[in-house]
PyMOL Python script that loads the backbone (N, CA, C, O; Angstrom):
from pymol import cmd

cmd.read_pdbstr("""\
ATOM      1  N   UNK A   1      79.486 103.482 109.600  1.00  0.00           N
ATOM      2  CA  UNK A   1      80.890 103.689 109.276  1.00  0.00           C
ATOM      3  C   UNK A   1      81.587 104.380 110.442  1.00  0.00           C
ATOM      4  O   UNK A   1      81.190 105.453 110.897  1.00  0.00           O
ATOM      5  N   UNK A   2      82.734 103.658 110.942  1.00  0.00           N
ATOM      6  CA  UNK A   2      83.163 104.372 111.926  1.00  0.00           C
ATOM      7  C   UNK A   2      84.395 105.395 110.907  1.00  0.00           C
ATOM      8  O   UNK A   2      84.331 105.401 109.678  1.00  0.00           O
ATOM      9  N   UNK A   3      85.252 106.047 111.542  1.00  0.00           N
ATOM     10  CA  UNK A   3      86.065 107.612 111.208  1.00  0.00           C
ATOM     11  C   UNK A   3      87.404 107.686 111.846  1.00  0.00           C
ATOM     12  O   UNK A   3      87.287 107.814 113.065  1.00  0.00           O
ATOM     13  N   UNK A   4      88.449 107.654 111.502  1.00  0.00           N
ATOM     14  CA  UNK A   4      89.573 107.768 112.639  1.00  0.00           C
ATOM     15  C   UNK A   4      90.638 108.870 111.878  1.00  0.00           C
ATOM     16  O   UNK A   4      91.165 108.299 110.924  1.00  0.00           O
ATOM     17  N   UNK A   5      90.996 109.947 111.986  1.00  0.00           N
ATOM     18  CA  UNK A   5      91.707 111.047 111.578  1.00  0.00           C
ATOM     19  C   UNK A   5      93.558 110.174 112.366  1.00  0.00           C
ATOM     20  O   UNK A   5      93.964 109.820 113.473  1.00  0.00           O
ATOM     21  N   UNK A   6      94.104 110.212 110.911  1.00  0.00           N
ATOM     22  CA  UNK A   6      95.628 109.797 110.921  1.00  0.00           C
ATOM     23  C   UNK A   6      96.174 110.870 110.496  1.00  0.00           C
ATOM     24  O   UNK A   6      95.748 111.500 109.528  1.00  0.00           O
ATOM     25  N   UNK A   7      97.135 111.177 111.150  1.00  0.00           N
ATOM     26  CA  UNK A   7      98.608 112.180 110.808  1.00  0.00           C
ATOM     27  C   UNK A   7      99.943 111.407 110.018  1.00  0.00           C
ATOM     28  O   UNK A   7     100.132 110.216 110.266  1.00  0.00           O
ATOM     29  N   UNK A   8     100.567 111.899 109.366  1.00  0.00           N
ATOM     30  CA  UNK A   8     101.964 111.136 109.079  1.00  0.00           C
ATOM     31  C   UNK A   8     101.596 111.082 107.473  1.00  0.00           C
ATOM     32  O   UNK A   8     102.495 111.114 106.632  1.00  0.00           O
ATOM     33  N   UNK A   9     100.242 110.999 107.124  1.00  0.00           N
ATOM     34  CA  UNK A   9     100.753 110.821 105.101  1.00  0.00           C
ATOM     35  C   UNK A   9     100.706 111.729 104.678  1.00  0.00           C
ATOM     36  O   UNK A   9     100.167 112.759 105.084  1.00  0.00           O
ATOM     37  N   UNK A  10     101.675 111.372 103.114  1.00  0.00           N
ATOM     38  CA  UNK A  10     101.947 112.484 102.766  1.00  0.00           C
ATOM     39  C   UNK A  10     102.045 112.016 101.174  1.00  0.00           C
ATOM     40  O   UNK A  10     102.510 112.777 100.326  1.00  0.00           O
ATOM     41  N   UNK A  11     101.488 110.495 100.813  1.00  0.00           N
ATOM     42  CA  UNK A  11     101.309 110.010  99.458  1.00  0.00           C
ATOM     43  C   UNK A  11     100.762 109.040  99.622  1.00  0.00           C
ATOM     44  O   UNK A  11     100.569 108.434 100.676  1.00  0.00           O
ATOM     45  N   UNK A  12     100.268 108.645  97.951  1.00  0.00           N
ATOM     46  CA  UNK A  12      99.322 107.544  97.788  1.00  0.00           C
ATOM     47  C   UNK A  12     100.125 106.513  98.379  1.00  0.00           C
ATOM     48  O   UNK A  12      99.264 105.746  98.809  1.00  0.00           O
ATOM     49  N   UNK A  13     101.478 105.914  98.727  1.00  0.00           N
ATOM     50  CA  UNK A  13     102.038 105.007  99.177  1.00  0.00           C
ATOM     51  C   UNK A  13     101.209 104.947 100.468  1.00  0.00           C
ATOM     52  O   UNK A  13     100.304 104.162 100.749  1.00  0.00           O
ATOM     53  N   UNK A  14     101.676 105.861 101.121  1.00  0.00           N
ATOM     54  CA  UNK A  14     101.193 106.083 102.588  1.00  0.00           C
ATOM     55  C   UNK A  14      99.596 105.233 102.849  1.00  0.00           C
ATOM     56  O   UNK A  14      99.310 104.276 103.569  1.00  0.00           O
ATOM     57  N   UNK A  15      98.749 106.092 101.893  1.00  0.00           N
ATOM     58  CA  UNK A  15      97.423 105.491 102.107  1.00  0.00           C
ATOM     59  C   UNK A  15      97.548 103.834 102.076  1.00  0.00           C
ATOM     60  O   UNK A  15      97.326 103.132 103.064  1.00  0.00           O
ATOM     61  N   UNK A  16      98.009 103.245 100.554  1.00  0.00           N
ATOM     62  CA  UNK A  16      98.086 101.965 100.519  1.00  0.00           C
ATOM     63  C   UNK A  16      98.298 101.331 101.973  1.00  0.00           C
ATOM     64  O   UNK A  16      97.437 100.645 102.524  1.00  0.00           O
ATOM     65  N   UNK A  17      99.530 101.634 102.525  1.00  0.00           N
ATOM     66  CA  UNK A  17     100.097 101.267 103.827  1.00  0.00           C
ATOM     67  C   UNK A  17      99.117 101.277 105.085  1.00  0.00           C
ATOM     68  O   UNK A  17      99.051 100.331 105.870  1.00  0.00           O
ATOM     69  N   UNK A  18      98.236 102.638 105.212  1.00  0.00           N
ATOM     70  CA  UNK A  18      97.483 102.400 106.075  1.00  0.00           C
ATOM     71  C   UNK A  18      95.898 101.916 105.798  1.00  0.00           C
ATOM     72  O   UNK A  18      94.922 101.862 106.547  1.00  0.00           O
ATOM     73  N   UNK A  19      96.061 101.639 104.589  1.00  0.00           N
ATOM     74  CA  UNK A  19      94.342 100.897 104.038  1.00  0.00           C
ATOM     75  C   UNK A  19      94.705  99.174 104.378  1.00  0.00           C
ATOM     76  O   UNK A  19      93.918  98.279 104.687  1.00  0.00           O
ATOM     77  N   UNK A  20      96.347  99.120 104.167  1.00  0.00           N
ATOM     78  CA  UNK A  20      96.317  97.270 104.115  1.00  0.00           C
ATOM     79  C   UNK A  20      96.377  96.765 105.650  1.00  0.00           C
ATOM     80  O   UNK A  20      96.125  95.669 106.151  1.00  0.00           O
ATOM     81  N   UNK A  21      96.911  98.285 106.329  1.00  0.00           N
ATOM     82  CA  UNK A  21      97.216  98.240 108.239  1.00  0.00           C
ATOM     83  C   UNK A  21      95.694  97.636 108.635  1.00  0.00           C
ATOM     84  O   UNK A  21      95.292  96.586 109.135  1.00  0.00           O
ATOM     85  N   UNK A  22      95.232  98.550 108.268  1.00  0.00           N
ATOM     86  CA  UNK A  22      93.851  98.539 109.122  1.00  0.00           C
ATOM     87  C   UNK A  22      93.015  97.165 108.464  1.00  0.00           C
ATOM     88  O   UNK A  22      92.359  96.629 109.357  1.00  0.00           O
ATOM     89  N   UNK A  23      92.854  96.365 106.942  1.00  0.00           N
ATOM     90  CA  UNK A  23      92.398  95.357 106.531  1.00  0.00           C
ATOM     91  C   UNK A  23      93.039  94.383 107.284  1.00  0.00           C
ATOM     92  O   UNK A  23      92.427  93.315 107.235  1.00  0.00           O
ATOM     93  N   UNK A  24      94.032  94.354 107.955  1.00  0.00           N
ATOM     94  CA  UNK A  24      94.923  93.350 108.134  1.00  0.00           C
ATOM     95  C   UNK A  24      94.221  93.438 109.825  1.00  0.00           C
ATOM     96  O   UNK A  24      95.186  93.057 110.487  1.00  0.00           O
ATOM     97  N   UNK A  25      93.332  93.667 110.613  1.00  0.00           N
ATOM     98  CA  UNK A  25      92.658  93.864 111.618  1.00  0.00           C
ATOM     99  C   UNK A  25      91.627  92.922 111.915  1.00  0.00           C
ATOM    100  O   UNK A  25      90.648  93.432 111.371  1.00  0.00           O
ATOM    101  N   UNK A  26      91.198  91.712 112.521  1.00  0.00           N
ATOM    102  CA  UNK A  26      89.952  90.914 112.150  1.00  0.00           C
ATOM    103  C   UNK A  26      88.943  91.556 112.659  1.00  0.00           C
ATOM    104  O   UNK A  26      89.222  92.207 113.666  1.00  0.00           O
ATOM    105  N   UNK A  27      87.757  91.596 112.270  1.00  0.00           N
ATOM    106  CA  UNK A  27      86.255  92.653 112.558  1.00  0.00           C
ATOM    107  C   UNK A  27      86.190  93.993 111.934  1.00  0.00           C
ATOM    108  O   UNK A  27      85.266  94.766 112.186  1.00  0.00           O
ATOM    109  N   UNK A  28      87.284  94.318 111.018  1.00  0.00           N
ATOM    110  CA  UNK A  28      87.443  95.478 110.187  1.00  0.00           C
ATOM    111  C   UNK A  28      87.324  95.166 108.454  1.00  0.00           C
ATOM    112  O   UNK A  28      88.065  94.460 107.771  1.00  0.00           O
ATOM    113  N   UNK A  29      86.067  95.993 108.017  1.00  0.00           N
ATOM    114  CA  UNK A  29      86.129  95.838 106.312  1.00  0.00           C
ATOM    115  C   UNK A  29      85.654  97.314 105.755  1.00  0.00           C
ATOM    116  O   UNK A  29      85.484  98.291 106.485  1.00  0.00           O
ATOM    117  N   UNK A  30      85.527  97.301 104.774  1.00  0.00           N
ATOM    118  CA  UNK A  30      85.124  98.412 103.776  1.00  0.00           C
ATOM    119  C   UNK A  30      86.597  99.674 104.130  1.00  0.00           C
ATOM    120  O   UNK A  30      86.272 100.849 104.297  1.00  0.00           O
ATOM    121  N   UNK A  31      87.708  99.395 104.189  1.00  0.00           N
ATOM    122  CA  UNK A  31      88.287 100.524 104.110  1.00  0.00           C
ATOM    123  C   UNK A  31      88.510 101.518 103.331  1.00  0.00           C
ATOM    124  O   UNK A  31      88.784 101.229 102.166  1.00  0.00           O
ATOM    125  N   UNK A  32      88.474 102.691 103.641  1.00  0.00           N
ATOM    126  CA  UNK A  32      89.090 103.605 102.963  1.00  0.00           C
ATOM    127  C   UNK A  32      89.797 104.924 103.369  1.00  0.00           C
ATOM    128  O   UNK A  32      89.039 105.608 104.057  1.00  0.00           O
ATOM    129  N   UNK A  33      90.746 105.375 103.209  1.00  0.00           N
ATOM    130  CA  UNK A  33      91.568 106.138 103.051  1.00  0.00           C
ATOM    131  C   UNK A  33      92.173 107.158 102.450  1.00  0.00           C
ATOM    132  O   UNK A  33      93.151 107.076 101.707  1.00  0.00           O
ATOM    133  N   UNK A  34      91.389 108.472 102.881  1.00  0.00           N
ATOM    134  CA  UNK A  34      91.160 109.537 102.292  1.00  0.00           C
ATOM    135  C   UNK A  34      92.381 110.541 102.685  1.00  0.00           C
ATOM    136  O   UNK A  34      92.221 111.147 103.744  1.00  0.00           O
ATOM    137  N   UNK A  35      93.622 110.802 101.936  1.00  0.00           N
ATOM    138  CA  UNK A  35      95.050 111.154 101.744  1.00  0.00           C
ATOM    139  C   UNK A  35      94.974 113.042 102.172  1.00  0.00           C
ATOM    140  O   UNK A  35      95.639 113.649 103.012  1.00  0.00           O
ATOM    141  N   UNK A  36      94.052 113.494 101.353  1.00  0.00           N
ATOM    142  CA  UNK A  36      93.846 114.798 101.150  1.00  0.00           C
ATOM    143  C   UNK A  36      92.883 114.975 103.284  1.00  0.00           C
ATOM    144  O   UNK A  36      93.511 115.464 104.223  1.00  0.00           O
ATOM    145  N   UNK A  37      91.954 114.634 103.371  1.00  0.00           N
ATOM    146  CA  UNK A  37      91.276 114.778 104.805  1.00  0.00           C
ATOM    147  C   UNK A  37      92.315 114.421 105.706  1.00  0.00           C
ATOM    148  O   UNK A  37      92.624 115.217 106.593  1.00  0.00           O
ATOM    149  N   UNK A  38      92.847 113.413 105.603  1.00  0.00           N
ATOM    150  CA  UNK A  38      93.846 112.838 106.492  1.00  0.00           C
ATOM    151  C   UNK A  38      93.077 111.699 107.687  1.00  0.00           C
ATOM    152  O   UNK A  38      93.273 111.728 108.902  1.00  0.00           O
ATOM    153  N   UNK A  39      92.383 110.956 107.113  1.00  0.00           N
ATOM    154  CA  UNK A  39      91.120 110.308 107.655  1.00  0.00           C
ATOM    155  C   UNK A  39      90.773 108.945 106.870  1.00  0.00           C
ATOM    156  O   UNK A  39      90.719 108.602 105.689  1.00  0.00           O
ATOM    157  N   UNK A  40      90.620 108.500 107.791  1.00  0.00           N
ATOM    158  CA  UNK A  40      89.657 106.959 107.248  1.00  0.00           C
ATOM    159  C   UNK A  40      88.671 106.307 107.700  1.00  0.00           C
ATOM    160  O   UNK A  40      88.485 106.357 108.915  1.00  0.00           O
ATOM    161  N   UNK A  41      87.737 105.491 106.841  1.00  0.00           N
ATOM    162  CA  UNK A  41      86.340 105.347 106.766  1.00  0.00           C
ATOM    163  C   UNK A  41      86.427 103.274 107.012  1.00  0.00           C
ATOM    164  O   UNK A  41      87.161 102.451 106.465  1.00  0.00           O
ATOM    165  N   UNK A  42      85.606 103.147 107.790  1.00  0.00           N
ATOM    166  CA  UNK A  42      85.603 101.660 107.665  1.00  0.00           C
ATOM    167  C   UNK A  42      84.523 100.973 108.620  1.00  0.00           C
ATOM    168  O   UNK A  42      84.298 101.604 109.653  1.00  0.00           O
ATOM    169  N   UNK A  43      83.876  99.879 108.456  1.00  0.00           N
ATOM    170  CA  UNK A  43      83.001  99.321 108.507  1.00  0.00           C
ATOM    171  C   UNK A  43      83.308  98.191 109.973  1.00  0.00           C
ATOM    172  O   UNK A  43      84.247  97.444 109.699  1.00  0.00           O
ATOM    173  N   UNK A  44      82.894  98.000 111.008  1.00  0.00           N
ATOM    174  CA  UNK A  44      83.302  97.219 112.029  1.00  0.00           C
ATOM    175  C   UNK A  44      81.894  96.150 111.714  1.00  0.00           C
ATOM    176  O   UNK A  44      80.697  96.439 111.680  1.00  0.00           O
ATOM    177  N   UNK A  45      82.633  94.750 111.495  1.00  0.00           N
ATOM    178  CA  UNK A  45      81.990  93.750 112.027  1.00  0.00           C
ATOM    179  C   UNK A  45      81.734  92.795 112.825  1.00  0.00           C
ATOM    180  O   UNK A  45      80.886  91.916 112.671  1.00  0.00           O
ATOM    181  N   UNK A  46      82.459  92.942 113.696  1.00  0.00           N
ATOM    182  CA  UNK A  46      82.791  92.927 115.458  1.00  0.00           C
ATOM    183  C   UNK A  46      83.273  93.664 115.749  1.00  0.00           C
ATOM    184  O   UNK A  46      83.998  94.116 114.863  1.00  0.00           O
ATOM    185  N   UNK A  47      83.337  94.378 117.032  1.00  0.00           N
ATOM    186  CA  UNK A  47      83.603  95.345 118.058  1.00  0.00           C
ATOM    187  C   UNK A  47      85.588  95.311 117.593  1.00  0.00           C
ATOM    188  O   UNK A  47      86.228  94.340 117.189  1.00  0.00           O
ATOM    189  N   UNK A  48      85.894  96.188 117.755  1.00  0.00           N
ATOM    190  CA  UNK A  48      87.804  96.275 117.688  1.00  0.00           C
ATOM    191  C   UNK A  48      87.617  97.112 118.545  1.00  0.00           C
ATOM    192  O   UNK A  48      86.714  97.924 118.749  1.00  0.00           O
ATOM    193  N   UNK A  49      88.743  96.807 119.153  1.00  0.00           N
ATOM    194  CA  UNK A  49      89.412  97.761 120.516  1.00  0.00           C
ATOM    195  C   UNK A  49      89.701  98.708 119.740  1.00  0.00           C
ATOM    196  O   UNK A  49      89.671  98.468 118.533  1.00  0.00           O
ATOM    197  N   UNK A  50      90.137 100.325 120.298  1.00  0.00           N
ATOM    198  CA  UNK A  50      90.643 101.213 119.680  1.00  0.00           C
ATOM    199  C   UNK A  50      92.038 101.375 119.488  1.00  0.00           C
ATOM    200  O   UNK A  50      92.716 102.000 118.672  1.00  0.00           O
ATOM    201  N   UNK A  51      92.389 100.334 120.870  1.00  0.00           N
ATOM    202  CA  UNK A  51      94.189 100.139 120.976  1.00  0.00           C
ATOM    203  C   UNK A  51      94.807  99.445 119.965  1.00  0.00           C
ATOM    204  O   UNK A  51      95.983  99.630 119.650  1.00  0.00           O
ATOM    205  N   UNK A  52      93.842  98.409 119.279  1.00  0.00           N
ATOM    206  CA  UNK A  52      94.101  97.607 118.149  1.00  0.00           C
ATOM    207  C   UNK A  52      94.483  98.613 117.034  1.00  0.00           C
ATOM    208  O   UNK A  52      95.610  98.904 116.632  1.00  0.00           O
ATOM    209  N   UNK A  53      93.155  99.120 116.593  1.00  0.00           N
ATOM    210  CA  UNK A  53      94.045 100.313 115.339  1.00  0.00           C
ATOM    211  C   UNK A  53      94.888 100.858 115.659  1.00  0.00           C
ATOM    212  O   UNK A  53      95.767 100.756 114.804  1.00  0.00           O
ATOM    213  N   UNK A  54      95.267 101.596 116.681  1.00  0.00           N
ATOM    214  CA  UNK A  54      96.688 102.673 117.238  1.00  0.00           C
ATOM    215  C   UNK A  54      97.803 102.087 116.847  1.00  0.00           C
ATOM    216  O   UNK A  54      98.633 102.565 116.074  1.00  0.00           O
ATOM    217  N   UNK A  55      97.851 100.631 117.584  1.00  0.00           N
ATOM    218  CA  UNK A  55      98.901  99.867 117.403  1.00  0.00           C
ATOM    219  C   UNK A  55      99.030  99.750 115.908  1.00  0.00           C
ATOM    220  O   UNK A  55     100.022 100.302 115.431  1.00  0.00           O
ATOM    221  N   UNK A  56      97.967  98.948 114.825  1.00  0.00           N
ATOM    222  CA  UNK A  56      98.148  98.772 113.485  1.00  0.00           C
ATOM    223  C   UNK A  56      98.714 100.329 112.989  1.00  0.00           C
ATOM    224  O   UNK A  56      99.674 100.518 112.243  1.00  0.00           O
ATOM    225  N   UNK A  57      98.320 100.807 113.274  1.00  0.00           N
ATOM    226  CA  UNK A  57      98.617 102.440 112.030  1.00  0.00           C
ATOM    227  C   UNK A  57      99.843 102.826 112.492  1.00  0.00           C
ATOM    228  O   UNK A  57     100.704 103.234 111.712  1.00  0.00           O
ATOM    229  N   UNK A  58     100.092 102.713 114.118  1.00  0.00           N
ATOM    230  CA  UNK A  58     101.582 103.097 114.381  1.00  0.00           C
ATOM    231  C   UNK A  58     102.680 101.981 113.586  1.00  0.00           C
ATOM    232  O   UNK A  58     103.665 102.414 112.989  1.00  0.00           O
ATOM    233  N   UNK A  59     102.489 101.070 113.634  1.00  0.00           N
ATOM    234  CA  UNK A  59     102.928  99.814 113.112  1.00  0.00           C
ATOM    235  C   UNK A  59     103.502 100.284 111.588  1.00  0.00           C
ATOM    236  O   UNK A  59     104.636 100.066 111.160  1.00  0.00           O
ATOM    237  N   UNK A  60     102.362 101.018 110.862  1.00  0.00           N
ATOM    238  CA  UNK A  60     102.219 101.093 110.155  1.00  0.00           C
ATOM    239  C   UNK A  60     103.444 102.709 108.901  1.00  0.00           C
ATOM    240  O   UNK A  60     103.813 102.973 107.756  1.00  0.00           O
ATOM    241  N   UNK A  61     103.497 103.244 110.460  1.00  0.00           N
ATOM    242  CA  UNK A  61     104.187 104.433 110.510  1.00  0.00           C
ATOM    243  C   UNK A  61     103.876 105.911 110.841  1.00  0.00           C
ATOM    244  O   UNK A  61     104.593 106.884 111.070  1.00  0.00           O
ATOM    245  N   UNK A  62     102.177 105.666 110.764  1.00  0.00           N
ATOM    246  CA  UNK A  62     101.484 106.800 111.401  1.00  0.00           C
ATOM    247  C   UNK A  62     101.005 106.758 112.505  1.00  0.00           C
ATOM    248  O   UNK A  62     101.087 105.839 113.320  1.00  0.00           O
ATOM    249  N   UNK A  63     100.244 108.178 112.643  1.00  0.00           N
ATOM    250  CA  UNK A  63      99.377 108.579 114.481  1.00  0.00           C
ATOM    251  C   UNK A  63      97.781 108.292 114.117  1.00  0.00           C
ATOM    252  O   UNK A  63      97.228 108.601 113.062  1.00  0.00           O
ATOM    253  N   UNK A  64      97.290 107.743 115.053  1.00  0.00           N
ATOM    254  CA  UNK A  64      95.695 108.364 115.203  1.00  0.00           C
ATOM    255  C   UNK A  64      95.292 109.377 115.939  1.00  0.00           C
ATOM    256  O   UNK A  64      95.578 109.311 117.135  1.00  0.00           O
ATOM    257  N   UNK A  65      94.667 110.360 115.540  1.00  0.00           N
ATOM    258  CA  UNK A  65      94.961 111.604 116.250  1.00  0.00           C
ATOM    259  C   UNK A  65      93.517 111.962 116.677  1.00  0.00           C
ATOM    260  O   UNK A  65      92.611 111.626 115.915  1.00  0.00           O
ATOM    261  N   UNK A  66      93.222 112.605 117.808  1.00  0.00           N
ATOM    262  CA  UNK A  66      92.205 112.969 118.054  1.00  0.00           C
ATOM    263  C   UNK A  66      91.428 111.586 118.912  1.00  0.00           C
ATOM    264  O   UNK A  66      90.270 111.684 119.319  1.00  0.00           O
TER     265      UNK A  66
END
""", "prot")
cmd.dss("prot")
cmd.show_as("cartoon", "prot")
cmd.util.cbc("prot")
cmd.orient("prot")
């Protein structure tokens, strides 16, 4: 499981938004999106660039931080 700490939510909307960002990624499954940590959990089944998520989550309305 890879880990990526997001800034910017602040409700279950939010999560929805960045659980469908990151599904919507090809080589990305098992998401999840933990509101309270400020973090998400997900499964790579081909390699994804890291610029790929940045872009999706900014897209999306949030940061990847760290």
């Amino acid at each position: 499981m890879k880990k990526i700490k997001i800034s910017g939510m602040s409700c279950n909307h939010c999560v929805m938004a960045a659980t469908k960002a990151l599904n919507s990624i090809e080589g990305i499954r098992d998401v999840k999106v933990d509101l309270t940590a400020g973090e998400a959990t997900f499964e790579e089944t081909a390699p994804v660039d890291p610029e790929i998520i940045k872009k999706k989550i900014s897209e999306a309305g949030f940061d990847v931080v760290g």
